[in-house]
Biopython code that builds the backbone (N, CA, C, O; Angstrom):
import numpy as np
from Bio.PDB.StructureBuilder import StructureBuilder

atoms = [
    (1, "UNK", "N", (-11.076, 29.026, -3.061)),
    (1, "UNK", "CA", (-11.382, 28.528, -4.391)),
    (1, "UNK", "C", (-11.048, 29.594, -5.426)),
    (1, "UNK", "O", (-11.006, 30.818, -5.308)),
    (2, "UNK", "N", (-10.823, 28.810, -6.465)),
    (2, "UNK", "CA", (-10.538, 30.001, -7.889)),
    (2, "UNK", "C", (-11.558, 30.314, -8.380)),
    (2, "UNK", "O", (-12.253, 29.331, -8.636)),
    (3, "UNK", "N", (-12.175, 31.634, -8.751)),
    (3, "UNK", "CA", (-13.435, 31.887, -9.084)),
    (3, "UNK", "C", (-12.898, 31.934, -10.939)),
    (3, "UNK", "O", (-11.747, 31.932, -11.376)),
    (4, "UNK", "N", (-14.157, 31.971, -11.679)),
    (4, "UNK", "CA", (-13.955, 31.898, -13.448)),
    (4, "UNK", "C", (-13.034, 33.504, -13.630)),
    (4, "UNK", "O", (-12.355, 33.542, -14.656)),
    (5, "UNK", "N", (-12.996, 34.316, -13.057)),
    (5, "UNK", "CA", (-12.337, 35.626, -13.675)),
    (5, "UNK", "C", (-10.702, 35.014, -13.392)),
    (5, "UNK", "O", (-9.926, 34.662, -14.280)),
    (6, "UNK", "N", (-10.491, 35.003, -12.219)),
    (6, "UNK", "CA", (-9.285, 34.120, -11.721)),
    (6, "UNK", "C", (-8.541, 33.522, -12.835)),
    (6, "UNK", "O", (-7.780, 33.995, -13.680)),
    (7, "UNK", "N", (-9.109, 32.012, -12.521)),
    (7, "UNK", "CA", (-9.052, 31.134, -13.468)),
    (7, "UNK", "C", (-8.591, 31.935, -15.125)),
    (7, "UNK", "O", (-7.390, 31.959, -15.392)),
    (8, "UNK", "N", (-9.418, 32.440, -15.965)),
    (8, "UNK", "CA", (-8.959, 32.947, -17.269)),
    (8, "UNK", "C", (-7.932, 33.935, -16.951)),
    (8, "UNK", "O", (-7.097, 33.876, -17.854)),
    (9, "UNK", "N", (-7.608, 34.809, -16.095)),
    (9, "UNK", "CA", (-6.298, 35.542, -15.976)),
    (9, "UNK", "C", (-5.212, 34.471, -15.956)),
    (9, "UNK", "O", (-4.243, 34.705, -16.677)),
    (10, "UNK", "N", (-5.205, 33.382, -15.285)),
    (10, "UNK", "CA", (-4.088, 32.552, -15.022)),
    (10, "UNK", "C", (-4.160, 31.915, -16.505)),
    (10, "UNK", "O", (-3.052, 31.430, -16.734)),
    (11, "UNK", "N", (-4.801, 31.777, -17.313)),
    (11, "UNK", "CA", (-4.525, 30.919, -18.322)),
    (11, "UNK", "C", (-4.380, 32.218, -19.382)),
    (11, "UNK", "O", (-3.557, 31.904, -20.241)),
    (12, "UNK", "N", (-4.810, 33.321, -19.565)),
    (12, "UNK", "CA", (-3.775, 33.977, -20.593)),
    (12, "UNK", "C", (-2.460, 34.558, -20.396)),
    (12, "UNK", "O", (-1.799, 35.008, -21.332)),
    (13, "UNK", "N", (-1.977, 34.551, -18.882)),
    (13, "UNK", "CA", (-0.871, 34.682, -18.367)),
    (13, "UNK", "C", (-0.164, 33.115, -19.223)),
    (13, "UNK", "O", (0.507, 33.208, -20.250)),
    (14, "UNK", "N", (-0.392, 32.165, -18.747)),
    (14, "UNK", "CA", (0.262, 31.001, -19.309)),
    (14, "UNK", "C", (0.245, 31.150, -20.703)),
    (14, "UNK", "O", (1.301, 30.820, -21.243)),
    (15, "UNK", "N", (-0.646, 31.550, -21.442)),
    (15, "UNK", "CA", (-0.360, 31.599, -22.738)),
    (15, "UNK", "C", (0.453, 32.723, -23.357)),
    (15, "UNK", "O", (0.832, 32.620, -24.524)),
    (16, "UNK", "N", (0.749, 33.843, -22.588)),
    (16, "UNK", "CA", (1.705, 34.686, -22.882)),
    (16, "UNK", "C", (3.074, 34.668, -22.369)),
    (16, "UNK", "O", (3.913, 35.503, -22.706)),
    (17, "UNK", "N", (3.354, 33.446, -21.328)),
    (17, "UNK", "CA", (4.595, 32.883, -20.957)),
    (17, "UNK", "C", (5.305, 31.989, -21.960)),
    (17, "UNK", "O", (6.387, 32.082, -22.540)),
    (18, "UNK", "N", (4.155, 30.936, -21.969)),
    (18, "UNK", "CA", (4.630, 29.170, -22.307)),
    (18, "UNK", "C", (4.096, 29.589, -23.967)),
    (18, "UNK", "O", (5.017, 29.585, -24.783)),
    (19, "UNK", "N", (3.100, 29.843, -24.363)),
    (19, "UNK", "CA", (3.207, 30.346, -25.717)),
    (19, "UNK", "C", (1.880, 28.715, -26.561)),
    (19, "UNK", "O", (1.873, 27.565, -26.121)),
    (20, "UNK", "N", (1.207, 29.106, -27.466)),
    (20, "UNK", "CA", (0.450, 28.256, -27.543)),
    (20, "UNK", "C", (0.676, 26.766, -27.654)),
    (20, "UNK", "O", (-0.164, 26.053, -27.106)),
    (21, "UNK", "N", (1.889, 26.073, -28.408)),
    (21, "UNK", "CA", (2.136, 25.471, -28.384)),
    (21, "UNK", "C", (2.252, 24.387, -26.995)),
    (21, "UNK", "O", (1.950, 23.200, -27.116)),
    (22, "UNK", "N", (2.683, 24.916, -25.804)),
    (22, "UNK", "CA", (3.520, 24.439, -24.432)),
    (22, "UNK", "C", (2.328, 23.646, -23.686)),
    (22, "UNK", "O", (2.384, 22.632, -22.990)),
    (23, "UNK", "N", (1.007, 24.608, -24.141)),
    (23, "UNK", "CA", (0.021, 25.013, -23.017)),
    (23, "UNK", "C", (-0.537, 23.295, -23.385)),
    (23, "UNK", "O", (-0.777, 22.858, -22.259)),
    (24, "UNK", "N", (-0.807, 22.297, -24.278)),
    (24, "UNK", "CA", (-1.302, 21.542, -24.162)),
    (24, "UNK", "C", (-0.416, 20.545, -23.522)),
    (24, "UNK", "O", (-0.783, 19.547, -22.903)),
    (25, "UNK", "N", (0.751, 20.922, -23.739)),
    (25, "UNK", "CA", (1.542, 19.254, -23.278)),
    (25, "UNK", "C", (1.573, 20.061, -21.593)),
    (25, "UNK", "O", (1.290, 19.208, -20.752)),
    (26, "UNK", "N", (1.777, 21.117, -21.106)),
    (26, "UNK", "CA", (1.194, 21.495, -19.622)),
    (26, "UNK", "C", (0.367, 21.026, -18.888)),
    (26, "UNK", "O", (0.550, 20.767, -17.698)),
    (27, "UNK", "N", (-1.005, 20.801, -19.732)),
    (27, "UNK", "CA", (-1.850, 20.761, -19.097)),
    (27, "UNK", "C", (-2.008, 19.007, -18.321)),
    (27, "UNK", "O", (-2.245, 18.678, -17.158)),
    (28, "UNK", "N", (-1.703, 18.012, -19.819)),
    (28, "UNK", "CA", (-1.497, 17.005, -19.739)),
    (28, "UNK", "C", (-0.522, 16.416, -18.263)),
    (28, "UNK", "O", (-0.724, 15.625, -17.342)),
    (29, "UNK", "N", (0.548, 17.287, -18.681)),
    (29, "UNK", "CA", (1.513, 16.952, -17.359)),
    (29, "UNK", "C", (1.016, 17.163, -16.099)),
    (29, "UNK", "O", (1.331, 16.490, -15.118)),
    (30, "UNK", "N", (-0.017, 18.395, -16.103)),
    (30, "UNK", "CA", (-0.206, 18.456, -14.817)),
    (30, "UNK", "C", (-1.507, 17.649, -14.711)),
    (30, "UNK", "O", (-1.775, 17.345, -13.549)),
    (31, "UNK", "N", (-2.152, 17.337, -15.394)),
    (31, "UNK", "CA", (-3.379, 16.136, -15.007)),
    (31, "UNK", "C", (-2.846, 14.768, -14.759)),
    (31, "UNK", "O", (-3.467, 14.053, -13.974)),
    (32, "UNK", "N", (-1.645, 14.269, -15.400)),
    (32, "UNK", "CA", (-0.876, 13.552, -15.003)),
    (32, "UNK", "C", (-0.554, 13.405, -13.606)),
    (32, "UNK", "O", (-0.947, 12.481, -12.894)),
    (33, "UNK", "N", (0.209, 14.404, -13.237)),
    (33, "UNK", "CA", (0.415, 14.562, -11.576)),
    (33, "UNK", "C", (-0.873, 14.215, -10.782)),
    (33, "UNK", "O", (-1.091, 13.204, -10.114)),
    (34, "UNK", "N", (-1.878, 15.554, -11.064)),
    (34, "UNK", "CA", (-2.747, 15.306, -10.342)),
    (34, "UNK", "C", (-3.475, 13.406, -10.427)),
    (34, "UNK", "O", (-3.434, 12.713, -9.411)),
    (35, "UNK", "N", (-3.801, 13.101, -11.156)),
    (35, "UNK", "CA", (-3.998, 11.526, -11.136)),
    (35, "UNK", "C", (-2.708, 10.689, -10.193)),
    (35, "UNK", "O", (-2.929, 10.038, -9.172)),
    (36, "UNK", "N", (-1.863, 10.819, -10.585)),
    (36, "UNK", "CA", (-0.820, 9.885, -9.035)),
    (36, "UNK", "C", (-0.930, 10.679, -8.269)),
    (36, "UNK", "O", (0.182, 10.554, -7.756)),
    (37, "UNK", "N", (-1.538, 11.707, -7.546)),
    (37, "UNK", "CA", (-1.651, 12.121, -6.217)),
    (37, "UNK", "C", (-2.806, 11.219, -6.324)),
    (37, "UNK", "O", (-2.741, 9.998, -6.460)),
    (38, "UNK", "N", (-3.930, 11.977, -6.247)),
    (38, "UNK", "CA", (-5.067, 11.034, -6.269)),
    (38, "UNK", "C", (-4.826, 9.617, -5.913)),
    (38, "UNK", "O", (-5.393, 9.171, -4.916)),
    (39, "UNK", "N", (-3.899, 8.716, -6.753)),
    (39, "UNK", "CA", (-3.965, 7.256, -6.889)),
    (39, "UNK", "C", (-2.918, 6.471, -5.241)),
    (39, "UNK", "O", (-2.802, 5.463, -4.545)),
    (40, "UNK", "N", (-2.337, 8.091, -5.470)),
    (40, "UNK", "CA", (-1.314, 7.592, -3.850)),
    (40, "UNK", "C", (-2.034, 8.157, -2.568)),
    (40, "UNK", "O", (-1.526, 7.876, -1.483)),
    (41, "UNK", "N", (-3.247, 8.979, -2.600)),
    (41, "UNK", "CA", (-3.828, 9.278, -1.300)),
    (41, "UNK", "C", (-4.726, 8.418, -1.524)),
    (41, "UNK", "O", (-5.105, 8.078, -0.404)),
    (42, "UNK", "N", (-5.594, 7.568, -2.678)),
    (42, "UNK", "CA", (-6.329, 6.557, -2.503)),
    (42, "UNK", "C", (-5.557, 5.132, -1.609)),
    (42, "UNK", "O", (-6.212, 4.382, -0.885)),
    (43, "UNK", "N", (-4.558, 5.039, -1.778)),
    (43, "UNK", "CA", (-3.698, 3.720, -1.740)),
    (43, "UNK", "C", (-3.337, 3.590, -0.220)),
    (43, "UNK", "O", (-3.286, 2.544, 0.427)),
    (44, "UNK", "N", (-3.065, 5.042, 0.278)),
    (44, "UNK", "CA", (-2.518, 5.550, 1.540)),
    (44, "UNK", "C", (-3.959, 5.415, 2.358)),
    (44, "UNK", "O", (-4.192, 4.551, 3.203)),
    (45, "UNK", "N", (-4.448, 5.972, 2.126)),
    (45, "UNK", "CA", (-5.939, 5.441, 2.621)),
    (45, "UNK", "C", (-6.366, 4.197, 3.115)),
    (45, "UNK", "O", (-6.587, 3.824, 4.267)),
    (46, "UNK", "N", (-6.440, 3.623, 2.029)),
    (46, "UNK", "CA", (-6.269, 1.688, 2.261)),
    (46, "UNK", "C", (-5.659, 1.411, 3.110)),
    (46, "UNK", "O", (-5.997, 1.012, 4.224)),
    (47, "UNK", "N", (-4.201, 1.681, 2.468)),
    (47, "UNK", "CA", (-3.221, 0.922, 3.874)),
    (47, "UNK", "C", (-3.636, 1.230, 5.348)),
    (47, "UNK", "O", (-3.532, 0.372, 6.224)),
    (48, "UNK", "N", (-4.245, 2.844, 5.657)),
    (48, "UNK", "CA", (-4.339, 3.047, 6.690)),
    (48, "UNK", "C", (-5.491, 2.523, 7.714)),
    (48, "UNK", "O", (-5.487, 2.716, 8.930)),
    (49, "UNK", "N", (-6.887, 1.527, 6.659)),
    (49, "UNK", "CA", (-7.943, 0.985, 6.881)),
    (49, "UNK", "C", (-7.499, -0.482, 7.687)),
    (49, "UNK", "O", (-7.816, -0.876, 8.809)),
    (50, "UNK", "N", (-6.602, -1.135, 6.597)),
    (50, "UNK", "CA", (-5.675, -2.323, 7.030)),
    (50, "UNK", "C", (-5.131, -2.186, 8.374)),
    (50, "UNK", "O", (-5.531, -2.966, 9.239)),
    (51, "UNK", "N", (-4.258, -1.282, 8.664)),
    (51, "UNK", "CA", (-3.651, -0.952, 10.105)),
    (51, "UNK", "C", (-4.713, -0.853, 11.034)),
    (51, "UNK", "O", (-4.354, -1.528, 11.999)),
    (52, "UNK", "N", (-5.742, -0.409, 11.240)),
    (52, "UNK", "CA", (-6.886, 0.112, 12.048)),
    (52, "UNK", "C", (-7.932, -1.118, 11.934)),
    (52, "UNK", "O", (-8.525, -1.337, 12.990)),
    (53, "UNK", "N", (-8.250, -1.914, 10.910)),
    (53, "UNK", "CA", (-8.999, -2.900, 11.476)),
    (53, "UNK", "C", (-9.036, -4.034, 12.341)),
    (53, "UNK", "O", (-8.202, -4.939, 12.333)),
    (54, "UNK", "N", (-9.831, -3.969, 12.936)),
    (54, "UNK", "CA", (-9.676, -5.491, 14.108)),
    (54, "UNK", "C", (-9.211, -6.177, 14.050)),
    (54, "UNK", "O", (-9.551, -6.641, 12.962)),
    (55, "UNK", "N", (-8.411, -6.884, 14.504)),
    (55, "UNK", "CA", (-8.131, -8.576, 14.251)),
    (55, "UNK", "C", (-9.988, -8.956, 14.502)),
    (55, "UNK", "O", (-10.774, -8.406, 15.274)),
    (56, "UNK", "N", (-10.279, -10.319, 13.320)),
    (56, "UNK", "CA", (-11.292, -11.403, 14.259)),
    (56, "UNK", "C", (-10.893, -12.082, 15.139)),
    (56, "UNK", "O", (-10.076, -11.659, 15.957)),
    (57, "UNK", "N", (-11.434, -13.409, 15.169)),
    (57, "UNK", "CA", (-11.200, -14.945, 15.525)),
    (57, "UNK", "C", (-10.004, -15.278, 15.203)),
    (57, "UNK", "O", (-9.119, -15.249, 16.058)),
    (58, "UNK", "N", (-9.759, -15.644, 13.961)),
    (58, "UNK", "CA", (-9.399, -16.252, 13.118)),
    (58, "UNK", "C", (-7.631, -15.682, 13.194)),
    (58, "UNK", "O", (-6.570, -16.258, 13.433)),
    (59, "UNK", "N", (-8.015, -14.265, 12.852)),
    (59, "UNK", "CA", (-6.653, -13.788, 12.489)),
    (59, "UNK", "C", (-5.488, -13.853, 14.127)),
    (59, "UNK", "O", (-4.287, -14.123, 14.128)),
    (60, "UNK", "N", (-6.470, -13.469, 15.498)),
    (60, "UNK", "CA", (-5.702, -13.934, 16.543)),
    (60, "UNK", "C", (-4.743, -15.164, 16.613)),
    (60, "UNK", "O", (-3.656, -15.331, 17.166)),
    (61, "UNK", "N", (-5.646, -16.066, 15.752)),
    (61, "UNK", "CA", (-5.315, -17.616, 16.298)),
    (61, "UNK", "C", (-3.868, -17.802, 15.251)),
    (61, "UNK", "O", (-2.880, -18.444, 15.607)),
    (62, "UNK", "N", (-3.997, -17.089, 13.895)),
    (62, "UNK", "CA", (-2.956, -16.881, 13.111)),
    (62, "UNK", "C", (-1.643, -16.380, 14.014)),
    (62, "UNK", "O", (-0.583, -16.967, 14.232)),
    (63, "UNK", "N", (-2.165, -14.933, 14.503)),
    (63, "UNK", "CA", (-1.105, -14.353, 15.218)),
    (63, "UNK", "C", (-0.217, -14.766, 16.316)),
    (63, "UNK", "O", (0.956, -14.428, 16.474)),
    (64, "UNK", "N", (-1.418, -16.073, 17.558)),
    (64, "UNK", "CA", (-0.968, -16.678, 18.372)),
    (64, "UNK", "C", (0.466, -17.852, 17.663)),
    (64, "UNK", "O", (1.683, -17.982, 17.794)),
    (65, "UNK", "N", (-0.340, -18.303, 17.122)),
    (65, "UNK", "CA", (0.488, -19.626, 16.353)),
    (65, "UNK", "C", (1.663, -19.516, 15.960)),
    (65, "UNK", "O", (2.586, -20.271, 16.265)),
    (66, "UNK", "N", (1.741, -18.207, 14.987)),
    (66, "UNK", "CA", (2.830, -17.261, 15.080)),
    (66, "UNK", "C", (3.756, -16.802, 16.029)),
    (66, "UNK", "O", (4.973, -16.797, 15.843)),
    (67, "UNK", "N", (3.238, -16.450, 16.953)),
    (67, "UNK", "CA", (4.374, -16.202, 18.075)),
    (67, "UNK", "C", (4.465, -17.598, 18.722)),
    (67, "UNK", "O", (5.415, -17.724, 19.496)),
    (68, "UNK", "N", (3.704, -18.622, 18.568)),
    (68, "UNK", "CA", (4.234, -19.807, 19.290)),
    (68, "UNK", "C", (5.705, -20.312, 18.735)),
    (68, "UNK", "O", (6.741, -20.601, 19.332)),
    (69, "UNK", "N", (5.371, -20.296, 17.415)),
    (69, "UNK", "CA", (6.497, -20.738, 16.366)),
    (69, "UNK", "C", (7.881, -20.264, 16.376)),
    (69, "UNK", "O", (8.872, -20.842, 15.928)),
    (70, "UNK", "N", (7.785, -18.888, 17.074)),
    (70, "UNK", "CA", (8.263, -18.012, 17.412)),
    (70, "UNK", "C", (9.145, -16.768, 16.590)),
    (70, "UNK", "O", (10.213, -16.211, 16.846)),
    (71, "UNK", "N", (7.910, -16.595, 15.216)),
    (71, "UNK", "CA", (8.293, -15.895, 14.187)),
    (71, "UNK", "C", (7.555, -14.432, 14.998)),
    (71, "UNK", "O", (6.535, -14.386, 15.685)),
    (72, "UNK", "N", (8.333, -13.523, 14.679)),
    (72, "UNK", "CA", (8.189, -12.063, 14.870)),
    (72, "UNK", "C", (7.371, -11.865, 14.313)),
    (72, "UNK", "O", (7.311, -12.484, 13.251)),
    (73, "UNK", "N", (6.085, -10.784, 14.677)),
    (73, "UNK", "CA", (4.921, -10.579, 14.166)),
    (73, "UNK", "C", (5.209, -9.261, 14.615)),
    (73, "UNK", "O", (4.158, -9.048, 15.220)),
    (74, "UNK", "N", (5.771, -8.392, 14.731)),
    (74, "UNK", "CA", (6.077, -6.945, 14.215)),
    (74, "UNK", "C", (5.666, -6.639, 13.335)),
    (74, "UNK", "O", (6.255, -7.191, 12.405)),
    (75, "UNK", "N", (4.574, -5.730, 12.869)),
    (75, "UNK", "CA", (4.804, -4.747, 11.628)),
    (75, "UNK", "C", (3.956, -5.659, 10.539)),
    (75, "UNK", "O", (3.431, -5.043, 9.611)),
    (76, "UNK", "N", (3.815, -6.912, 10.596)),
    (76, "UNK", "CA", (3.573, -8.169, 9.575)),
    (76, "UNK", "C", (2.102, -7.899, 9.728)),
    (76, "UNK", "O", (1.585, -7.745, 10.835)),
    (77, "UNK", "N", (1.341, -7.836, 8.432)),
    (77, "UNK", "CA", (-0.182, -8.385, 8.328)),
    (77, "UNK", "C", (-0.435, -9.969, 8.235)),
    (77, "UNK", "O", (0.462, -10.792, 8.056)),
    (78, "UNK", "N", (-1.454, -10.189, 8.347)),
    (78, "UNK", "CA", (-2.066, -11.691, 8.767)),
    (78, "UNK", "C", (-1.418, -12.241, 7.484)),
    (78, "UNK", "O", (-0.402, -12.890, 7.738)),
    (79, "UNK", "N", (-1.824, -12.136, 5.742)),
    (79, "UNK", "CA", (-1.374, -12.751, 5.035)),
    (79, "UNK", "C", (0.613, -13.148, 5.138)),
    (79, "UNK", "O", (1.272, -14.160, 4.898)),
    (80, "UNK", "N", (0.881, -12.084, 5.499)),
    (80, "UNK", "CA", (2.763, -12.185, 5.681)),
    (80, "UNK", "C", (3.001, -13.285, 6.517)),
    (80, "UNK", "O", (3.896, -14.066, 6.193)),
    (81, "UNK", "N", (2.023, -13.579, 8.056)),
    (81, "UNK", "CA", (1.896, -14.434, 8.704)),
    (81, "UNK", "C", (1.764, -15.768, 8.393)),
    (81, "UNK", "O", (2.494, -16.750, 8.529)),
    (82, "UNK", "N", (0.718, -15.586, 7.966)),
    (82, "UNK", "CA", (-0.078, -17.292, 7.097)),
    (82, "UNK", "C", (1.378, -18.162, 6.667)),
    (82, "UNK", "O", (1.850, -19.176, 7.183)),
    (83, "UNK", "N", (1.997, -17.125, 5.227)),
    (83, "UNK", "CA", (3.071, -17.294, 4.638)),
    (83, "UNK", "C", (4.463, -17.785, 4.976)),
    (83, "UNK", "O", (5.257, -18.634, 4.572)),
    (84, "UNK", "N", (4.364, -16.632, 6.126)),
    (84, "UNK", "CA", (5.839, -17.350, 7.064)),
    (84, "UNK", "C", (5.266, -18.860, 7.995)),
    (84, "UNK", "O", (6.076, -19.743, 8.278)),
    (85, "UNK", "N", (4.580, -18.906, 8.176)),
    (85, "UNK", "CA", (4.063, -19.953, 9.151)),
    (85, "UNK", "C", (4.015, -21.312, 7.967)),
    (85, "UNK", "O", (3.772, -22.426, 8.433)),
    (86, "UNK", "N", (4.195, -21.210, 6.812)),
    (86, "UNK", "CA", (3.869, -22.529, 6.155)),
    (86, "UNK", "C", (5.034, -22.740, 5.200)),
    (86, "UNK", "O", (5.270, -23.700, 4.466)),
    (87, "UNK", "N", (5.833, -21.393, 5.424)),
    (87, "UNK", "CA", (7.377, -21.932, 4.984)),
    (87, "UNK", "C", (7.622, -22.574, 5.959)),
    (87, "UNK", "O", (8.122, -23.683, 5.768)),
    (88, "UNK", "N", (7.414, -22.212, 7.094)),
    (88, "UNK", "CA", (8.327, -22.892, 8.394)),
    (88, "UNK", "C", (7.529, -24.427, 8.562)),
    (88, "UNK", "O", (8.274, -25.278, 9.048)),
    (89, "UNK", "N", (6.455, -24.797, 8.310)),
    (89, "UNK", "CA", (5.827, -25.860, 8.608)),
    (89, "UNK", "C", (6.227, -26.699, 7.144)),
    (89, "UNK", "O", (6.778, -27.790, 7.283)),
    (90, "UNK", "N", (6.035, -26.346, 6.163)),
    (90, "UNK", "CA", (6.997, -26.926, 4.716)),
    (90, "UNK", "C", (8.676, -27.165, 5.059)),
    (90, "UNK", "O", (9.192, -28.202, 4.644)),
    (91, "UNK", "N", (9.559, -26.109, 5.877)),
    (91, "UNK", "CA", (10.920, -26.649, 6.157)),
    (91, "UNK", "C", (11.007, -27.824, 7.303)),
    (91, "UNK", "O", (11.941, -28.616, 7.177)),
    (92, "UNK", "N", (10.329, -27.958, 8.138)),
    (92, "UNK", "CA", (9.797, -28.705, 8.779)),
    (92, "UNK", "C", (9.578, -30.220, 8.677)),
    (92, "UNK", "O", (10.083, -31.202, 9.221)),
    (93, "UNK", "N", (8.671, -30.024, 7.806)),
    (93, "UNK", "CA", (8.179, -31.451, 7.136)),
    (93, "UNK", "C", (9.624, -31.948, 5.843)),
    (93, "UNK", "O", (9.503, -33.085, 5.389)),
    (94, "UNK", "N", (10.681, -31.237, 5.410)),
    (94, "UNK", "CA", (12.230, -31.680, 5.250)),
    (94, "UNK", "C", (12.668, -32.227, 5.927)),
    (94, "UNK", "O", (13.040, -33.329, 5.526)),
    (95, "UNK", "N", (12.942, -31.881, 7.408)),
    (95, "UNK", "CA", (13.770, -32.747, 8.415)),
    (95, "UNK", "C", (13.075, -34.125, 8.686)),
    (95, "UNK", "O", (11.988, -34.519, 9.108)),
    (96, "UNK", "N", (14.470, -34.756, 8.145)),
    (96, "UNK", "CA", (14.013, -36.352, 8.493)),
    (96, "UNK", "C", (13.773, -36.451, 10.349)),
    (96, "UNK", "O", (14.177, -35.823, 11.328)),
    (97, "UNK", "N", (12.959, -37.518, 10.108)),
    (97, "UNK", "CA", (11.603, -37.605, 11.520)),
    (97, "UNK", "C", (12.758, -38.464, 12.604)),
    (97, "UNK", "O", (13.630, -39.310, 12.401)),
    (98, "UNK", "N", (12.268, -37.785, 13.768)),
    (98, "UNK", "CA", (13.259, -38.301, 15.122)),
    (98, "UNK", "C", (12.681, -39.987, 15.652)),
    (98, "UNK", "O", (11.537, -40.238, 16.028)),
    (99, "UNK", "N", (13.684, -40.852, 15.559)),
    (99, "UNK", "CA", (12.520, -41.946, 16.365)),
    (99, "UNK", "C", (12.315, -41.472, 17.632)),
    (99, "UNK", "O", (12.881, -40.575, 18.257)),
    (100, "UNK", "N", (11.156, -42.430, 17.996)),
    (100, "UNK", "CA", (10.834, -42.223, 19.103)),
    (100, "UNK", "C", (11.338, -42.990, 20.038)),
    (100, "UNK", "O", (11.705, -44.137, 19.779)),
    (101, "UNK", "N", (11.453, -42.292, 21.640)),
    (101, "UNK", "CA", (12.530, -42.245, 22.076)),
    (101, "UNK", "C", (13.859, -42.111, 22.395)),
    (101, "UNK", "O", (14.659, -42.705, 23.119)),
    (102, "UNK", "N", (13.875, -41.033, 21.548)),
    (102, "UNK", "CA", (15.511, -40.900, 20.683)),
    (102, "UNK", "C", (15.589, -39.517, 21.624)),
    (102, "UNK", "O", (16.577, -38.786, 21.567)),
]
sb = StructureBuilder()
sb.init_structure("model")
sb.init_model(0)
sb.init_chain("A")
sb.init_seg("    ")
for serial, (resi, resn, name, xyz) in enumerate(atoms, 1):
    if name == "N":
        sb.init_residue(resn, " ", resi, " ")
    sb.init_atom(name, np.array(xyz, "f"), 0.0, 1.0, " ", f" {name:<3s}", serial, name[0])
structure = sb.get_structure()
């Protein structure tokens, strides 16, 4: 950690580099940064909760149905699933109907 003596050496160093003017649009920029780190290890986080949670019930029977259909479920979360499964059941219900016995 930076202790307070630290800390004020590094900032009259910056002010005898960058000069008074620099030091506010600096600081900005770098709170800037720091906020999208933050917002991309929050996000990265998430995603990594998503990957790691269980399937239920529910989402199996998604996944089964899915491979019945015989759409690739690689890599795909349940909603991507749902989605592909009801384009294909919407292109589906296009094709004019076979008689029977045909």
């Amino acid at each position: 950690m930076i202790g307070t003596p630290e800390l004020i050496l590094i900032l009259i160093a910056a002010l005898f580099l960058f000069g008074p003017d620099k030091l506010p649009e600096m600081a900005r920029s770098l709170g800037k940064a720091a906020g999208e780190f933050k917002k991309a290890q929050i996000e990265a986080e998430h995603e990594l909760k998503k990957i790691d949670k269980p399937l239920n019930e529910q989402d199996i029977k998604v996944h089964n149905l899915a491979i019945e259909m015989g759409i690739d479920v690689k890599g795909k979360t349940i909603e991507q699933l749902v989605e592909e499964i009801r384009s294909k059941v919407k292109s589906s219900e296009m094709l004019p109907a076979k008689p029977a016995g045909a």
